[in-house]
C-alpha positions as CSV (number, residue, x, y, z in Angstrom):
1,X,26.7,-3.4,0.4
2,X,26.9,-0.4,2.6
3,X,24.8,2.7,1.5
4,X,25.4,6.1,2.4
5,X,23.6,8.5,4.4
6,X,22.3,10.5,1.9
7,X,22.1,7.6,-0.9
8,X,20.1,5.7,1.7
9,X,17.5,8.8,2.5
10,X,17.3,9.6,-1.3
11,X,16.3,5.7,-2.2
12,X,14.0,6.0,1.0
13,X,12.4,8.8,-0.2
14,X,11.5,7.7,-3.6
15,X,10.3,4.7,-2.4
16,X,8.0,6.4,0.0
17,X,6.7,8.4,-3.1
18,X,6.4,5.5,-5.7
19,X,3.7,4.3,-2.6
20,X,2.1,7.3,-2.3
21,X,2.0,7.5,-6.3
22,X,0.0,4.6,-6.5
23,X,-2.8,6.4,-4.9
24,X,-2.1,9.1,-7.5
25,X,-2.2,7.0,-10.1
26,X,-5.3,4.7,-9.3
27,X,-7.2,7.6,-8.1
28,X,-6.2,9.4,-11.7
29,X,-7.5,7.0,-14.3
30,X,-10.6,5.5,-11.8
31,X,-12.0,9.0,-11.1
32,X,-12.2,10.2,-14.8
33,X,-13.6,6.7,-16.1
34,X,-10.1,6.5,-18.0
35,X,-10.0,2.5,-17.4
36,X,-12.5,0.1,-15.2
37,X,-11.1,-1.0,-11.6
38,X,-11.0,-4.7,-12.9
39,X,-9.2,-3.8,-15.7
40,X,-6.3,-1.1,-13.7
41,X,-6.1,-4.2,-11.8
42,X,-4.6,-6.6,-14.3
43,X,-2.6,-4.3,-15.9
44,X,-1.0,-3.0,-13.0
45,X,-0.4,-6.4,-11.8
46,X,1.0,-7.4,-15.4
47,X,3.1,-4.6,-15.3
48,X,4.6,-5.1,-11.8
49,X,5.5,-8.8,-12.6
50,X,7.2,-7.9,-16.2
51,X,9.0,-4.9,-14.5
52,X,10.3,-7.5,-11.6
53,X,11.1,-9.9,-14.3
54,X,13.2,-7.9,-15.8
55,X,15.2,-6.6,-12.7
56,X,15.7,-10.3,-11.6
57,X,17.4,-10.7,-15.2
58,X,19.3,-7.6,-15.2
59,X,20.8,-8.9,-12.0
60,X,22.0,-12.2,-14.2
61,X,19.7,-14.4,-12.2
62,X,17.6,-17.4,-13.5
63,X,14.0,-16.0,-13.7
64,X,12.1,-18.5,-11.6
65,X,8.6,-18.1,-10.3
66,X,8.9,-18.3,-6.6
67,X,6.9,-17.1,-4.0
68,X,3.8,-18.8,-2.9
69,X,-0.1,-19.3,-4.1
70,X,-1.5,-18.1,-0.5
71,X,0.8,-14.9,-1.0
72,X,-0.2,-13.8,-4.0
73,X,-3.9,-14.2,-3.1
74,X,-3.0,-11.9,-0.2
75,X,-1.5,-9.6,-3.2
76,X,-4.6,-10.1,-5.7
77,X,-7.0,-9.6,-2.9
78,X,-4.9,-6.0,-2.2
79,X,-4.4,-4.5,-5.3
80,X,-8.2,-5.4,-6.6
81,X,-9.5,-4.0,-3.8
82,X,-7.5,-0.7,-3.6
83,X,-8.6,-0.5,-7.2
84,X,-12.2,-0.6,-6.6
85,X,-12.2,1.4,-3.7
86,X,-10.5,4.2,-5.8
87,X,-13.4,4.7,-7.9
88,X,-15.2,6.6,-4.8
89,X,-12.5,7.7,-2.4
90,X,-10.2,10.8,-2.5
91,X,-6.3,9.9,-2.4
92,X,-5.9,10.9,1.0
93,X,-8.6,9.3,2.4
94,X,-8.2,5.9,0.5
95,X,-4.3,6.0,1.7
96,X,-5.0,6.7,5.3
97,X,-7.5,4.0,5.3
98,X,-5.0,1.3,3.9
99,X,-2.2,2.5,5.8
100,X,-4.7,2.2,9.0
101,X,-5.6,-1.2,7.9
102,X,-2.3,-2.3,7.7
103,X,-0.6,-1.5,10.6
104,X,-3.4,-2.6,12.3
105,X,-3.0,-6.1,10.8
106,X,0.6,-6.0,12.0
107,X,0.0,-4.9,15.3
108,X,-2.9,-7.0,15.8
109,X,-0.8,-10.2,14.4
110,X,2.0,-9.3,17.3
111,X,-0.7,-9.5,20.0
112,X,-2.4,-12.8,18.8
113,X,1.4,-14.0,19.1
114,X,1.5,-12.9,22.4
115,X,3.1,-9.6,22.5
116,X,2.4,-7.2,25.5
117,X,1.6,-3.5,25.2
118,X,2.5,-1.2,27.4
119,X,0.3,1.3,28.4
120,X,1.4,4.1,25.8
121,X,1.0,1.8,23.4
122,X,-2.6,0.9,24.3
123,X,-3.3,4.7,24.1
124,X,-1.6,4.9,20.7
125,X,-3.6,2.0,19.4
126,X,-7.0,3.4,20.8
127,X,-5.9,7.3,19.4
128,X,-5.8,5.3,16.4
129,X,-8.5,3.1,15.9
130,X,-10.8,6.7,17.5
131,X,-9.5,8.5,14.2
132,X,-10.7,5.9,11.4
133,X,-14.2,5.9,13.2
134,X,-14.1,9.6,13.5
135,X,-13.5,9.4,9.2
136,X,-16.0,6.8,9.2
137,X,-19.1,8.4,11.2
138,X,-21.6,9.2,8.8
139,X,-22.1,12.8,7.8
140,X,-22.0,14.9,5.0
141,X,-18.1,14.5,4.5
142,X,-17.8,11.0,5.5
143,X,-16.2,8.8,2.6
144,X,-18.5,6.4,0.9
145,X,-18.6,3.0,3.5
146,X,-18.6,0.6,0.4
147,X,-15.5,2.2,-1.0
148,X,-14.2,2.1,2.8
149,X,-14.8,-0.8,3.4
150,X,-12.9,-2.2,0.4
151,X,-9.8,-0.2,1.5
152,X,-9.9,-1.7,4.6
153,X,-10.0,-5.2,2.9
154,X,-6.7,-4.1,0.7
155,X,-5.1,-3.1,3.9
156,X,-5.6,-6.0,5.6
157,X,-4.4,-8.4,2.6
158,X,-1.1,-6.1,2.3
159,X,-0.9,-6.5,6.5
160,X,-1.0,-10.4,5.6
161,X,0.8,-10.4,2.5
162,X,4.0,-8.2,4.7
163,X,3.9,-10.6,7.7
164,X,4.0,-13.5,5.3
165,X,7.3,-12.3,3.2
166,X,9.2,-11.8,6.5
167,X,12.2,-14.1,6.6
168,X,11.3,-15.8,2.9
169,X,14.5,-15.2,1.5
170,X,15.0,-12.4,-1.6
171,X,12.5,-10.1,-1.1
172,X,12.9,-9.0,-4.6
173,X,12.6,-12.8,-6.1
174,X,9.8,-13.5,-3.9
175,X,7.6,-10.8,-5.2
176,X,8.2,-11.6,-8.7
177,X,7.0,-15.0,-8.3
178,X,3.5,-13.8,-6.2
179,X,3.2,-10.7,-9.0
180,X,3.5,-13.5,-11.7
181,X,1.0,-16.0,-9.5
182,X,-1.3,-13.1,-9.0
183,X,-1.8,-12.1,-12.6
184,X,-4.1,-15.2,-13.5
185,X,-6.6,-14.5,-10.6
186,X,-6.5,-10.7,-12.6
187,X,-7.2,-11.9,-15.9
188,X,-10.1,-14.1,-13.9
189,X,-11.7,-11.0,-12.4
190,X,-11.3,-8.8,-15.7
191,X,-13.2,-11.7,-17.0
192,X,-16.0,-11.5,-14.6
193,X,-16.0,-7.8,-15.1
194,X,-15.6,-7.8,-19.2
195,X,-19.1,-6.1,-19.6
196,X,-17.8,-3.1,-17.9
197,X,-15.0,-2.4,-19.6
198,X,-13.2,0.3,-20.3
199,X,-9.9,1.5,-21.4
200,X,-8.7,4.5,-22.7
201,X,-5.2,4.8,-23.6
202,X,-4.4,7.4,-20.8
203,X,-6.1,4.9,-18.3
204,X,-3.7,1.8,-19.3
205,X,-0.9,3.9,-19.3
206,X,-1.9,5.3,-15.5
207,X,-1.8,1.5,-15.0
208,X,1.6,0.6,-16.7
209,X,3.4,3.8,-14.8
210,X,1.5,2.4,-11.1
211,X,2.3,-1.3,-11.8
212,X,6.3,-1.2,-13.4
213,X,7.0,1.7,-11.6
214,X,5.0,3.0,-8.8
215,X,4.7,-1.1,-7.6
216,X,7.6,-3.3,-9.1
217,X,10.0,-0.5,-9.6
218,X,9.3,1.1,-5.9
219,X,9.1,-2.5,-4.0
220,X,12.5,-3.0,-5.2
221,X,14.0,0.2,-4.0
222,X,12.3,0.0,-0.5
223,X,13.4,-3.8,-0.2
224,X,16.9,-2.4,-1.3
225,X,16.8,0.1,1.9
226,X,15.3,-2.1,4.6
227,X,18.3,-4.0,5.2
228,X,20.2,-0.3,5.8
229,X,16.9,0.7,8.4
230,X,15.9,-0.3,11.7
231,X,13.0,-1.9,12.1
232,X,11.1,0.9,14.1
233,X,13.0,3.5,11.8
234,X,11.4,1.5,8.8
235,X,7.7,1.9,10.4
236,X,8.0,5.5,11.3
237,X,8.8,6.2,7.7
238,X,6.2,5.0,6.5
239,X,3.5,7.6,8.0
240,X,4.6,9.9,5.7
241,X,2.7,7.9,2.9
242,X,-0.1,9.1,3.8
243,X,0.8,12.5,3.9
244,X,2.4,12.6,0.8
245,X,-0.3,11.3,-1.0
246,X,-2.5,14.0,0.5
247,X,-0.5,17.1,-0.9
248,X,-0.7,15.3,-4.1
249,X,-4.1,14.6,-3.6
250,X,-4.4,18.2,-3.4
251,X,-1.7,19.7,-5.9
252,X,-2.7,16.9,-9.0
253,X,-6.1,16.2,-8.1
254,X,-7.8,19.3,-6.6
255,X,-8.9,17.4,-3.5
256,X,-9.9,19.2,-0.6
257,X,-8.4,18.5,2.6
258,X,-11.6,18.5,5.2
259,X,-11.3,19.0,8.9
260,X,-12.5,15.8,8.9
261,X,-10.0,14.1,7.4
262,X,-7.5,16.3,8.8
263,X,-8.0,14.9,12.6
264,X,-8.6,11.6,11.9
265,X,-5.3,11.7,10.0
266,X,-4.0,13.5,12.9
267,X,-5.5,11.1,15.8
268,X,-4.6,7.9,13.1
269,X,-1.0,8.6,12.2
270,X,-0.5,10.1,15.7
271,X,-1.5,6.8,17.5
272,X,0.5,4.3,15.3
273,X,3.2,6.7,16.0
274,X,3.1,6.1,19.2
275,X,2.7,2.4,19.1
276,X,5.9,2.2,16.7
277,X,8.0,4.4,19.0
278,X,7.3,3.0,22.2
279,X,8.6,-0.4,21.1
280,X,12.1,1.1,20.6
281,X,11.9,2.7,24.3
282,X,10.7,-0.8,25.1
283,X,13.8,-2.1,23.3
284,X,16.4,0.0,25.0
């Protein structure tokens, strides 16, 4: 079904900020001690499948678990990590690094399949790459590496876990089925971690709002919309992420924006840019 113009920006819109509100979200509870990382995890994960569940039945479909074990490992392996790594990094910093991560997946991915860059592109990617090492260097406002490099490991399971879902059918009903495969391997590491619980009402419901709204809700909506977007259009879009979870960073959180992070987000989101919109010149 055909959207319109300003049904499809609105939808696009509030998909980009249900991403950027999981950075919100995770950040919230993790930085206050309101629930443990383990813990956000499985909830969030819980609530994402029952959320998806019950948009698959609202749509009068049989609720079948789909999808595919090595997918929702890819998933797992994501949203644990992004958990953990929010216990030490600002919003902003923890979604450039995952957005880094993953379009460096993707790009990497095309190249290993044999795609050629052009030299533009080769300058984006390398403006890139130079802005997550200028984040990284160490210094007094360099995030903390462990944290880092968990982020990076998030970004690079959501790089796999995207490539893999391309051409699977439903995008919708595939999710639901790796949500609902991925909330054992949860309840495994909450296990692992039971000494350190910790759960404050406030911090499970900063999980339920990120998982059934912020991730099942917001997948749906942005799955609804890619059919409507071109691909390149679809990339670009999703620099703002990002960006908006900066200002939030900043109006909900208090975070300061460094100068630090503010050219490496520059140089970062500036490359892929440039990577993205040089394969529709290429295209033309």
């Amino acid at each position: 079904m055909k959207m319109s113009s300003l049904r499809l920006a609105v939808t696009t819109l509030v998909a980009m900020l249900a991403f950027a509100g999981n950075s919100l979200l995770c950040r919230l509870a993790l930085s206050d001690g309101l629930i443990d990382a383990a813990t956000f995890t499985l909830v969030r994960l819980m609530s994402g499948a029952l959320m998806l569940v019950a948009l698959v039945s609202w749509q009068r479909r049989p609720v079948v678990v789909d999808g595919s074990w090595q997918s929702a490992t890819a998933l797992f392996i994501y949203a644990a990590g992004f958990s953990f790594a929010y216990v030490s990094l600002s919003a902003a910093t923890g979604a450039l690094l995952l957005f880094g991560a993953v379009q460096a997946t993707m790009i990497g991915y095309g190249l290993w399949l044999g795609e050629k860059l052009t030299l533009r592109q080769i300058l984006g990617a390398l403006l890139a790459i130079a802005g997550l090492v200028i984040l990284l260097l160490p210094g007094l406002q360099a995030p903390p590496l462990f944290g880092s490099m968990l982020m990076l490991m998030a970004g690079v399971a959501w790089g796999m876990y995207s490539l893999r879902g391309r051409g699977m059918g439903d995008p919708t009903f595939i999710t639901m089925g790796n949500f609902v495969r991925a909330v054992p391997m949860a309840a495994v590491l909450s296990a692992l971690f039971i000494q350190d619980i910790e759960a404050e009402w406030s911090g499970l419901i900063y999980a339920v709002v990120s998982g059934a709204l912020a991730s099942g809700a917001g997948y749906a909506l942005w799955y609804a919309v890619l059919p409507h977007l071109k691909s390149v259009t679809a990339a670009t879009v999703q620099l703002s992420v990002p960006v908006l979870a900066a200002i939030g960073g900043v109006v909900f959180l208090a975070e300061p924006i460094t100068l630090r992070l503010g050219v490496a987000s520059m140089a970062t989101l500036g490359g892929v840019a440039m990577v993205i919109l040089s394969k529709r010149s290429v295209g033309k």
